[in-house]
C-alpha positions as CSV (number, residue, x, y, z in Angstrom):
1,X,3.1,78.8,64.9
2,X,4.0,81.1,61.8
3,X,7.5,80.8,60.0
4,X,9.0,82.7,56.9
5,X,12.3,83.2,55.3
6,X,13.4,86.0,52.8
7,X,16.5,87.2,51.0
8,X,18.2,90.7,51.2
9,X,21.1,92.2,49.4
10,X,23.4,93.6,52.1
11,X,24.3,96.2,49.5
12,X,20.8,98.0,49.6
13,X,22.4,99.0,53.0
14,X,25.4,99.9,51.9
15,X,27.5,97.2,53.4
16,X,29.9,96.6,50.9
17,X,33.5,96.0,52.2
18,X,34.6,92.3,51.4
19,X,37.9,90.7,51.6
20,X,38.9,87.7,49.0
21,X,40.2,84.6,50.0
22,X,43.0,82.7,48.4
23,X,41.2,80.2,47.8
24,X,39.4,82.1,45.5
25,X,36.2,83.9,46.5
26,X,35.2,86.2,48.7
27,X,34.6,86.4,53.0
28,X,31.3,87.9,52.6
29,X,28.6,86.7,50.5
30,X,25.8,89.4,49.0
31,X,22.3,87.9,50.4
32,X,21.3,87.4,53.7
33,X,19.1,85.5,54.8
34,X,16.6,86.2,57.3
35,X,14.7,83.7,59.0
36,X,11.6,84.6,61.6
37,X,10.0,81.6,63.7
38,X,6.7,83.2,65.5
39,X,4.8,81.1,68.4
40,X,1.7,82.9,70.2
41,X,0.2,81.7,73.9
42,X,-3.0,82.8,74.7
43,X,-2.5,84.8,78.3
């Protein structure tokens, strides 16, 4: 099996509408993260 994980800005796609909490804060966080798990059979 094959497994990776990166980072992305959602911003270098121009999704930047966000609400803030009152806790402080925001809703939406700036990465995301993008996990891939890959498993090949033989056919």
């Amino acid at each position: 099996g094959f497994e990776t994980e990166t980072k992305i800005s959602r911003k270098e796609f121009g999704l930047t509408w966000n609400q803030a909490l009152e806790t402080g804060g925001v809703l939406v966080g700036d990465d995301i993260k993008i996990m891939v798990e890959l498993q090949v059979n033989p056919a």
